[in-house]
C-alpha positions, -999 to +999 in steps of 0.1 A: -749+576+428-735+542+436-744+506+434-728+477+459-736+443+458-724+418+488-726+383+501-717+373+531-726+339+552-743+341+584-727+334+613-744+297+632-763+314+659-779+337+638-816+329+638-850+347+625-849+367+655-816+385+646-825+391+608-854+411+620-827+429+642-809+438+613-840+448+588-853+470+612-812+487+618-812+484+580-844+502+573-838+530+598-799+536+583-807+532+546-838+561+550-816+583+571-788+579+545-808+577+511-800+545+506-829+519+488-820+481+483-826+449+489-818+419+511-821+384+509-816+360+535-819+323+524-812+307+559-773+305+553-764+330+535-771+372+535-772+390+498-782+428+497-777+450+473-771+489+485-774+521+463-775+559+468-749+588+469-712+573+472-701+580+510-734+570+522-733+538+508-699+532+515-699+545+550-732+520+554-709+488+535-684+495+560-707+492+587-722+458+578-690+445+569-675+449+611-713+430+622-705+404+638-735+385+627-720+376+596-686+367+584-667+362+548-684+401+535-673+397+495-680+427+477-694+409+439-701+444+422-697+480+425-705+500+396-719+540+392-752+545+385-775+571+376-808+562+386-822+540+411-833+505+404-848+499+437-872+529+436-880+549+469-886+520+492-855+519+514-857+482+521-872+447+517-861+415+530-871+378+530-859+352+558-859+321+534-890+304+551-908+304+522-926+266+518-919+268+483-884+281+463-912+291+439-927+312+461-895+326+473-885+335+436-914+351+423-916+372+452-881+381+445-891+385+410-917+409+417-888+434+438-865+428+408-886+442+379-861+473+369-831+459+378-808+446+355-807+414+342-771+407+360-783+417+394-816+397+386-799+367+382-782+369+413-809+373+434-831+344+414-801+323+418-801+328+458-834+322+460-832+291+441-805+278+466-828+286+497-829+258+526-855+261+548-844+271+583-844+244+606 
């Protein structure tokens, strides 16, 4: 099993509308493929973290990185794994709307409980940065 983490900044036009496009493309792929996760959207930028057997993931990374929603798809870790850290759930998101960057980071928290503290930290850092969306 295999572990990919990614950034990537939204293009302009991409609004609330389209991120619910792509969690409910997202959720449908990463169930038929095996795949659990999790992806953050904090109004700028996209952050998602994919993991399940090898060509699944990768054939799912090479996907999202030719969507032309987003642009600038950096790869920040890739590592083998052999257990899940994202448990069954195939996906969760959050749009960045939260009122409060509290909010938005303990309800990242919360997803984040077996992960480790690397990936944690990455998340709880994007959060942090969230704008709201205008």
């Amino acid at each position: 099993m295999i572990q990919i983490i990614y950034i990537s900044s939204a293009r302009p036009m991409v609004g609330l509308a389209d991120c619910h496009d792509i969690l409910q493309t997202a959720v449908a792929n990463n169930s038929k493929f095996d795949v659990t996760g999790l992806l953050l959207f904090n109004s700028k930028r996209f952050l998602q973290v994919l993991e399940g057997p090898e060509r699944h993931v990768d054939y799912l990374f090479h996907k999202i990185s030719l969507d032309p929603r987003h642009r600038a798809v950096v790869e920040l870790n890739r590592k083998q794994i052999g257990e899940r850290e994202f448990g069954s759930w195939a996906m969760a998101f959050d749009d960045g709307r939260s009122p409060e960057r509290s909010e938005l980071k303990q309800r990242i928290s919360k997803l984040l409980d077996r992960t480790s503290p690397s990936t944690r930290a990455l998340f709880e850092t994007t959060a942090d940065l969230h704008k709201s969306a205008p």
